[in-house]
C-alpha positions in Angstrom: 0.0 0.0 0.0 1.6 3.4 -0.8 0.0 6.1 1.6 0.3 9.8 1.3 0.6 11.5 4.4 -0.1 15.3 5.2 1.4 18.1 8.0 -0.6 21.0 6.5 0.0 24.6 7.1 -0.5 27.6 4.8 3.3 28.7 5.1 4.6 25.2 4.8 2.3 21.9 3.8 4.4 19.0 4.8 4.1 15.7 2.3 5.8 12.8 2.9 5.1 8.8 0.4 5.6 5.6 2.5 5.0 2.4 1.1 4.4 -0.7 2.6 4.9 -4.4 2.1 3.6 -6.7 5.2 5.0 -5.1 8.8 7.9 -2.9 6.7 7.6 0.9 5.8 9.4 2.6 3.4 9.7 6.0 2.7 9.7 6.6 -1.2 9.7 10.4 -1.3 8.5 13.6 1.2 9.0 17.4 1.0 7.4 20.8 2.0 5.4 22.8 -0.2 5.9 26.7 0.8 4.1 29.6 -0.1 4.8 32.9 0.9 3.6 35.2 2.7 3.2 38.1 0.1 1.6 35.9 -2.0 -3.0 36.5 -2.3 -5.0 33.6 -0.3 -6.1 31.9 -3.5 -2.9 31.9 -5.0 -1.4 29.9 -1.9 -4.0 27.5 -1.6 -4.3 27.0 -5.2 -0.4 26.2 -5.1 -1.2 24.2 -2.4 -3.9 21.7 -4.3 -1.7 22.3 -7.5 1.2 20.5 -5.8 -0.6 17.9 -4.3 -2.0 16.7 -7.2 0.9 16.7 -8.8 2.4 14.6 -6.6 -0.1 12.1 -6.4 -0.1 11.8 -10.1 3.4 11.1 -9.7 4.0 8.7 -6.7 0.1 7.2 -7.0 -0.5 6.6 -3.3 -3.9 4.6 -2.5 -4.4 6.5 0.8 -3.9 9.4 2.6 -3.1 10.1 6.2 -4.0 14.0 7.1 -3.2 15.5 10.4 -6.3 17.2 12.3 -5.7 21.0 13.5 -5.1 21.5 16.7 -6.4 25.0 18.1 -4.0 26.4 20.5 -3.9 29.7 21.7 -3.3 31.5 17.7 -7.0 31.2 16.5 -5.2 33.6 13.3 -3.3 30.4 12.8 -5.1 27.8 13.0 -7.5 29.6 10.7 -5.0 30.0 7.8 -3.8 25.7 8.8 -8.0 25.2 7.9 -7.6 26.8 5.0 -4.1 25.1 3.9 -6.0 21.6 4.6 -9.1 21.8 3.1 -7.0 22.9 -0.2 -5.6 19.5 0.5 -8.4 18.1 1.1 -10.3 19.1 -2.0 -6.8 18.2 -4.1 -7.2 14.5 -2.5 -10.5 13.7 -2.8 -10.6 15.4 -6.6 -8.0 12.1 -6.8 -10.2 10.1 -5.5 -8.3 9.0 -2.4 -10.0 7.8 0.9 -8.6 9.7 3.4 -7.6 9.0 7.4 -7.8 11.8 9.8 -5.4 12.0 12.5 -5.2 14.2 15.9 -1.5 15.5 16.7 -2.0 12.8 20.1 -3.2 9.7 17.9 -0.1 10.5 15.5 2.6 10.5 18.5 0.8 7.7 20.4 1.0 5.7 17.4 4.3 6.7 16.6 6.1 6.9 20.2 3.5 4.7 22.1 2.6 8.1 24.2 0.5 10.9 23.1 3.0 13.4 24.8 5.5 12.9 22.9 7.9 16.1 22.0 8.8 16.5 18.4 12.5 15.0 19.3 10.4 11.8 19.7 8.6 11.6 16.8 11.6 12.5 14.7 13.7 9.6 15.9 11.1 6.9 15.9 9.8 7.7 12.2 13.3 7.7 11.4 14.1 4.2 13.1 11.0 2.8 11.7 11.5 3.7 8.1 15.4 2.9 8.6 16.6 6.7 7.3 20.1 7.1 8.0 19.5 10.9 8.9 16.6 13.2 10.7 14.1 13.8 7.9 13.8 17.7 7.1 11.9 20.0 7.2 9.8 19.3 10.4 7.0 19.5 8.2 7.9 16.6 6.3 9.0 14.5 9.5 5.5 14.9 10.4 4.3 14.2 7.8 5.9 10.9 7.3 4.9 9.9 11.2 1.4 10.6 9.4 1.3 8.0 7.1 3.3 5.5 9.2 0.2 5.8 11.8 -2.2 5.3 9.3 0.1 2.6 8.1 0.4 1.0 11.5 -3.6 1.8 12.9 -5.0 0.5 9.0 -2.3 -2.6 9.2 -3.8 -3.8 12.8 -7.3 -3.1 11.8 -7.5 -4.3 8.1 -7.5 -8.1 10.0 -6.5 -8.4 13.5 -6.1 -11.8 14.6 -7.9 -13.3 11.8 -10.8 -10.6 12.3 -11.8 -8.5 9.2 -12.0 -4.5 10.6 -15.6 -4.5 10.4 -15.3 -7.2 13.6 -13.1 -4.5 15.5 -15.4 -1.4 14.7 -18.0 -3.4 16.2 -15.9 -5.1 19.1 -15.0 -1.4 19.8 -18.6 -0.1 19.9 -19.6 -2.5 22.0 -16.6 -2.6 24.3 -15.4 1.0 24.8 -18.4 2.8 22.9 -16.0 4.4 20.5 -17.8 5.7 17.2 -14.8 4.9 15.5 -11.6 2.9 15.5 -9.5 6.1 15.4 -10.7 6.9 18.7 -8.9 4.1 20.0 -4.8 4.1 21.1 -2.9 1.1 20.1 -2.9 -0.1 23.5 -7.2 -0.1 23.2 -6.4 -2.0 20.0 -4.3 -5.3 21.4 -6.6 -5.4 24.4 -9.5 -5.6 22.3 -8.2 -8.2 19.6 -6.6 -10.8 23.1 
């Protein structure tokens, strides 16, 4: 499966192409598309959806993994990050590609094992798990990799866990935890579920 994962921002979009083959991840490409400040809206957003299309016509992932915005104290920026992902958005699905939707915390806990993990963290586990023999950079495109390895890594152990199709494990996790959806759940959620 070749997944496409996604750190967007308006000033810096992070894109990163991991491919995998049974339990091993592979990053095949990743970058940062910037846009500059003196540059009109619509001209960065469009620069935005150009790009990504471009690169999925390119690298032809089958999913995408997008990181959710989280609203910190800068409502200015995480108003201008809406506006940077829903251009990716609308380039992804005008592709036609399913996409997962990831928090910050489901990212690193699916990454680092812990949802409060620093960016240090992150950086050295996506490195170890796609065996890069340096720190992947921009931060933008390191998070953008840890991205698509989650969706890798949550899709992977919900596709068939233990023999059980995902539809099983959605249900299982209703049931269990009452989570409307298998995102909701860590990792940890996940193996105690499918024992």
């Amino acid at each position: 499966m070749v997944i496409i994962g996604i750190d967007p921002g308006l000033a810096n979009t992070g894109w990163a192409i991991v491919e995998t083959r049974g339990p091993r991840c592979a990053a095949r490409a990743y970058g940062c598309i910037h846009t500059e400040p003196s540059e009109q809206l619509a001209m960065r957003l469009y620069a935005i959806c150009s790009s990504l299309t471009h690169i999925v016509e390119r690298y032809h992932p089958e999913q995408v993994a997008i990181e959710e915005i989280f609203f910190g104290q800068n409502a200015r920026s995480a108003v201008a990050t809406a506006q940077a992902r829903g251009a990716a958005l609308a380039a992804l699905a005008g592709c036609g590609l399913g996409v997962g939707e990831y928090t910050p915390m489901q990212i690193k806990q699916a990454i680092v094992g812990t949802g409060s993990a620093d960016k240090r963290q992150v950086t050295y586990m996506v490195r170890q798990v796609l065996g890069l023999d340096h720190d992947p950079r921009p931060d933008h495109a390191a998070d953008a990799l840890a991205a698509a390895v989650c969706h890798a890594n949550l899709s992977r152990s919900l596709d068939v866990v233990d023999g059980k199709p995902a539809s099983a494990i959605e249900r299982i996790a209703s049931e269990s935890v009452g989570a409307k959806d298998w995102r909701d759940l860590s990792p940890q959620e996940v193996a105690r579920l499918v024992s």
